[in-house]
VOBA-962015 format. One record per atom (N, C-alpha, C): residue number from 0; residue in one letter; x, y, z negated. Coordinates in pm, 1 decimal, padded with zeros to 6 digits, always signed. Layout:
<rs>
NUM A X Y Z
...
</rs>
This chain:
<rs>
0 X -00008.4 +12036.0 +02440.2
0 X -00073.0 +12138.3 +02361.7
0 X -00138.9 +12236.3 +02457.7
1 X -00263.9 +12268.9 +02446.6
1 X -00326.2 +12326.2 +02519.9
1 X -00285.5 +12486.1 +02516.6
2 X -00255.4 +12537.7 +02612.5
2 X -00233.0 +12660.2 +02651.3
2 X -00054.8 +12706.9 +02624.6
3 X +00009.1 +12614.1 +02600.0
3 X +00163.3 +12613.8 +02635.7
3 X +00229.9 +12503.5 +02719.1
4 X +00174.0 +12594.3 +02826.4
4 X +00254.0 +12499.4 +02979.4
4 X +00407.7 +12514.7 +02976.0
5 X +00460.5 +12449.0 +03069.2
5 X +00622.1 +12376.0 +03060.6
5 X +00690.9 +12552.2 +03107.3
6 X +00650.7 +12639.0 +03102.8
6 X +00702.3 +12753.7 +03160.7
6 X +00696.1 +12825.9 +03034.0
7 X +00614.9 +12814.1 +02957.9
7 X +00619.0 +12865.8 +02810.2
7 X +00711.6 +12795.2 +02715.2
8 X +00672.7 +12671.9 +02756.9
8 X +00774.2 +12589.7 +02657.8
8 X +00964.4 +12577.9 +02700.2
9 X +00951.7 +12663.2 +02824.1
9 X +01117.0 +12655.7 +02859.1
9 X +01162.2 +12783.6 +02810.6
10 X +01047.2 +12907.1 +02772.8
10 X +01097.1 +13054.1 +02742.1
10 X +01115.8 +13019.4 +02573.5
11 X +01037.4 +12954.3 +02540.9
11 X +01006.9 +12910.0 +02348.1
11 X +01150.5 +12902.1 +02352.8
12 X +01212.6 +12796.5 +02448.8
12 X +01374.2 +12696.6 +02401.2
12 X +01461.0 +12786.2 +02460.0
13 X +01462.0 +12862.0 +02511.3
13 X +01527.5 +12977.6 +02540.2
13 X +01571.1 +13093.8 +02475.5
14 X +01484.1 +13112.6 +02402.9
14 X +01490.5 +13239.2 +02288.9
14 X +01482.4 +13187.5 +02161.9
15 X +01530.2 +13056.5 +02143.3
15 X +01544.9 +12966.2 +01999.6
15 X +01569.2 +12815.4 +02015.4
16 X +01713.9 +12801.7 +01944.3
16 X +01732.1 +12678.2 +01924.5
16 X +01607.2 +12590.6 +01878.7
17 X +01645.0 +12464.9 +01904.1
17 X +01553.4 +12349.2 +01865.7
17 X +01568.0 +12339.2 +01698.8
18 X +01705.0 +12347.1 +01676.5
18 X +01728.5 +12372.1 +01526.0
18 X +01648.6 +12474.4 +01427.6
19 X +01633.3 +12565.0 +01485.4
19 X +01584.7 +12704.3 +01427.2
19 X +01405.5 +12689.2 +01461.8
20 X +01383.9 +12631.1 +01563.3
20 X +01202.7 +12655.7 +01575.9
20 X +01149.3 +12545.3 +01578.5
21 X +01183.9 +12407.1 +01505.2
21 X +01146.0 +12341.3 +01416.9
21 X +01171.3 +12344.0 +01292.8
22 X +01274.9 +12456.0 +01216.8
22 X +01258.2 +12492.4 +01100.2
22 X +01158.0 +12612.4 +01068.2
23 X +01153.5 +12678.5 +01205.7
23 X +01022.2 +12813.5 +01192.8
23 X +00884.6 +12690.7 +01151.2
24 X +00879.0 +12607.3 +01213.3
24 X +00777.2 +12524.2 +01251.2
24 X +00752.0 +12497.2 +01126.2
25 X +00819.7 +12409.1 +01054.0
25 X +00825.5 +12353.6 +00897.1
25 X +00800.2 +12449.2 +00830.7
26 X +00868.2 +12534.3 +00813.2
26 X +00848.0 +12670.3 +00722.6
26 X +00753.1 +12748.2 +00740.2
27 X +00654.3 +12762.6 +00843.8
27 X +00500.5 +12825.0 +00898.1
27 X +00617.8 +12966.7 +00909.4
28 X +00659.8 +13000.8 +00990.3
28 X +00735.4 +13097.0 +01018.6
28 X +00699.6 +13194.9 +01141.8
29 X +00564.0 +13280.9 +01102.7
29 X +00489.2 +13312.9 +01221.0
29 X +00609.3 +13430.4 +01292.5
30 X +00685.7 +13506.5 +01170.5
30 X +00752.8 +13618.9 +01223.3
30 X +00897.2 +13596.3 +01317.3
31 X +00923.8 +13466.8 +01284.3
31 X +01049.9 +13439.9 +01381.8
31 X +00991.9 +13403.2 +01523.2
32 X +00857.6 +13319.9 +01502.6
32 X +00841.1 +13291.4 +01628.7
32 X +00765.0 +13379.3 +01756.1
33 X +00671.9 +13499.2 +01677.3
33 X +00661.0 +13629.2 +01740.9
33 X +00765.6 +13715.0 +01776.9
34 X +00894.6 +13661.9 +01737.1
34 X +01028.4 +13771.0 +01800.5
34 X +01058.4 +13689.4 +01945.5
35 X +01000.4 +13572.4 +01961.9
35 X +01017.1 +13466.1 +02109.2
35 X +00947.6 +13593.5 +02204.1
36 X +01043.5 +13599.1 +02291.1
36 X +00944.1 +13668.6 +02415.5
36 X +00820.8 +13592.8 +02448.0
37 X +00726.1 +13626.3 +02446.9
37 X +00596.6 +13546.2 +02543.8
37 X +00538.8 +13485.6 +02403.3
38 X +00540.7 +13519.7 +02299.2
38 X +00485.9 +13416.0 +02173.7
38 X +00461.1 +13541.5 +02089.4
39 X +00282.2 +13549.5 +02146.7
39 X +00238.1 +13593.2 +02024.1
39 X +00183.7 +13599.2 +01878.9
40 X +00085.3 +13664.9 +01792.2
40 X +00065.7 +13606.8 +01660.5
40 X -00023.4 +13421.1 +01680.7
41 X -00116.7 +13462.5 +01757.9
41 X -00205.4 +13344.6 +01793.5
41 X -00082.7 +13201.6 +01838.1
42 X -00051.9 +13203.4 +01942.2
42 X -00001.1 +13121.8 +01964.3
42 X +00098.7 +13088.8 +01864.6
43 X +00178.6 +13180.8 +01771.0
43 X +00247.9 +13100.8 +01687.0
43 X +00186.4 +13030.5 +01584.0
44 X +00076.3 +13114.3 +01547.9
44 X +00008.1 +13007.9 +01442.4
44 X -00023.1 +12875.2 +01514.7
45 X -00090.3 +12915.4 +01633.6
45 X -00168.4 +12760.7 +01712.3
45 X -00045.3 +12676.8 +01702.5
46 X +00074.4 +12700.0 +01716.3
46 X +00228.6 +12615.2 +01704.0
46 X +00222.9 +12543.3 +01642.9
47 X +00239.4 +12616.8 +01526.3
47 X +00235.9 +12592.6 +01381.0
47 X +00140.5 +12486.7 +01340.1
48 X +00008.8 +12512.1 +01356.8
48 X -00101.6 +12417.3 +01350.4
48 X -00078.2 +12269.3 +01415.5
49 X -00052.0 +12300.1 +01524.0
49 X -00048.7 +12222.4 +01614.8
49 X +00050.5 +12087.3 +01574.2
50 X +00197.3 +12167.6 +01560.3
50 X +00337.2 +12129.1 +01556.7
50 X +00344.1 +12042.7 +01418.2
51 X +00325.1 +12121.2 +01320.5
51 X +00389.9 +12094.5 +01219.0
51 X +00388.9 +11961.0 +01173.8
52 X +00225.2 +11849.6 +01179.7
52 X +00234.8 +11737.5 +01141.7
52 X +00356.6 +11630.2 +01204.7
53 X +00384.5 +11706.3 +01293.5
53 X +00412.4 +11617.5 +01414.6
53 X +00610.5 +11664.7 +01388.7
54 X +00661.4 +11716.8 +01299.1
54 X +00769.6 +11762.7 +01273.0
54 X +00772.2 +11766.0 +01102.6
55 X +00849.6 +11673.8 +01108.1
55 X +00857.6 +11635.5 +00929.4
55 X +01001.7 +11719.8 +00894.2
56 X +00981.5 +11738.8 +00719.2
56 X +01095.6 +11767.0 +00698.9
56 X +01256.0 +11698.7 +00691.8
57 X +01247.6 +11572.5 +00681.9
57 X +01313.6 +11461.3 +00700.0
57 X +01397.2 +11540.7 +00869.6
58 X +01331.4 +11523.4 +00971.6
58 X +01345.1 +11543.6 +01093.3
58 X +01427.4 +11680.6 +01085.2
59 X +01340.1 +11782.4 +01079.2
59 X +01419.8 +11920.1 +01047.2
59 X +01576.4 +11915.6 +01012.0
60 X +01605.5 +11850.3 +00899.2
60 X +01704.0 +11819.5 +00795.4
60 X +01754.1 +11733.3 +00891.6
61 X +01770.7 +11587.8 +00978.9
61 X +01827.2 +11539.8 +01050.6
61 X +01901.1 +11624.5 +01162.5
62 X +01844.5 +11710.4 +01212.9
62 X +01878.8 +11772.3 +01300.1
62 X +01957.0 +11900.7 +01297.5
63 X +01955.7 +11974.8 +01180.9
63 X +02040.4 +12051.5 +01109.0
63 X +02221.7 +11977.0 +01060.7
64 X +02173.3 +11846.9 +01054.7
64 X +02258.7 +11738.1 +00931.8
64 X +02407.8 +11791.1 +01018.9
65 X +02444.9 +11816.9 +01185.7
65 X +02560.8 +11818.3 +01222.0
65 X +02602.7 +11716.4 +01249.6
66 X +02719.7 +11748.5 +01327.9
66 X +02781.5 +11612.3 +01432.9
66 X +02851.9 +11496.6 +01372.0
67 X +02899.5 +11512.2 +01213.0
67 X +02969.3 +11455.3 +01190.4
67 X +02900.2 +11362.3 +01013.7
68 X +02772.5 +11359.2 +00986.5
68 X +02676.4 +11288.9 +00912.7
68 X +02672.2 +11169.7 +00936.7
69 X +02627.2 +11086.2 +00829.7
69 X +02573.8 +10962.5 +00874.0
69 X +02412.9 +10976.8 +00953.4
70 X +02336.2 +11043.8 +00923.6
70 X +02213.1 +11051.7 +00918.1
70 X +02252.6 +11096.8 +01092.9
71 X +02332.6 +11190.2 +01139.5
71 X +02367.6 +11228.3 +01288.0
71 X +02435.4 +11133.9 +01405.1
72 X +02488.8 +11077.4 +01313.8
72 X +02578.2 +10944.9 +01367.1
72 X +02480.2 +10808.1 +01393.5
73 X +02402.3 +10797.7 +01325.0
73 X +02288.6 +10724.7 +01360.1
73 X +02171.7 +10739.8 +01446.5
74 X +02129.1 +10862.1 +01464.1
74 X +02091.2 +10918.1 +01552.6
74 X +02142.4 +10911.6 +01678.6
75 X +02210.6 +10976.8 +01687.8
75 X +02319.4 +10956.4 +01844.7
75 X +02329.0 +10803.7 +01902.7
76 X +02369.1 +10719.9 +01803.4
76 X +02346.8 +10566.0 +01806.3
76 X +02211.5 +10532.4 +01853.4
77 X +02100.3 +10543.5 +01841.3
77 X +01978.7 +10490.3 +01865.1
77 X +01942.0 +10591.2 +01988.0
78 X +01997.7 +10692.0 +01995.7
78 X +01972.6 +10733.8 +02131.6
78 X +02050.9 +10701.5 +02256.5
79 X +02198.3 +10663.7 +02245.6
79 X +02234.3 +10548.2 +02320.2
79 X +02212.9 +10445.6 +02366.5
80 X +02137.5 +10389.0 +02245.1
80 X +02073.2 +10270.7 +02305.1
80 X +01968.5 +10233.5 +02354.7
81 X +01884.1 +10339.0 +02336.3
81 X +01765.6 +10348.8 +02408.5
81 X +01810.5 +10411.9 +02589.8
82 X +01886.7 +10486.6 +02567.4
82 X +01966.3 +10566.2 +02748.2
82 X +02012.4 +10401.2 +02796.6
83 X +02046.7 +10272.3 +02713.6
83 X +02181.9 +10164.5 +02800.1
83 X +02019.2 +10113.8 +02836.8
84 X +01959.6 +10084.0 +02734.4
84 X +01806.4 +09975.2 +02769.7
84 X +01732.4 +10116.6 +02874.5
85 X +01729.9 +10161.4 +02918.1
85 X +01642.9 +10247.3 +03029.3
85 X +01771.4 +10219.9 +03132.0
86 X +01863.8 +10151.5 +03114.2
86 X +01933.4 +10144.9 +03270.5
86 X +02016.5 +10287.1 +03285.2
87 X +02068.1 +10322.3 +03205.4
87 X +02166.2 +10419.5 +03219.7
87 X +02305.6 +10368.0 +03178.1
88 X +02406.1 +10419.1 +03312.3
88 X +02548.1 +10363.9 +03161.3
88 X +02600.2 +10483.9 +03122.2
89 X +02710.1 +10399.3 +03041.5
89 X +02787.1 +10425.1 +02946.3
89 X +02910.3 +10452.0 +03030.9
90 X +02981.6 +10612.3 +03026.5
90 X +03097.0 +10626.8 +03108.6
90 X +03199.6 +10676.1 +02935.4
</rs>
């Protein structure tokens, strides 16, 4: 995304869970994401614009779902197995 380099995007995840600013995201939530240090009105809309197709509500809701879901438990599963097939193990 043009004009949020990896130094912006480490202050974004810093001053907001992943949980919380992909639900700002979903929800067009310009005022939570102007309380981010370094994120002003512009850039949260450009977020927003930017972000939102690309962050479904399905997803949101997966990621909220908690450690102990099926919908979380499956998740975790397919991300294991993608970490064993990239040559990582399993301790």
């Amino acid at each position: 995304m043009s004009g949020i380099g990896p130094r912006s995007a480490l202050g974004i995840l810093s001053g907001a869970s992943v949980d919380d600013f992909c639900d700002a995201i979903a929800r067009e939530q310009t005022d939570f994401l102007t309380a981010i240090s370094g994120v002003g009105r512009k850039t949260a809309q450009r977020l927003i614009v930017e972000l939102k197709s690309k962050i479904s509500q399905e997803e949101v809701h997966l990621i909220g779902a908690g450690p102990g879901t099926v919908a979380a438990k499956d998740a975790i599963s397919e991300a294991v197995q993608a970490l064993v097939s990239l040559g990582f193990p399993i301790t």
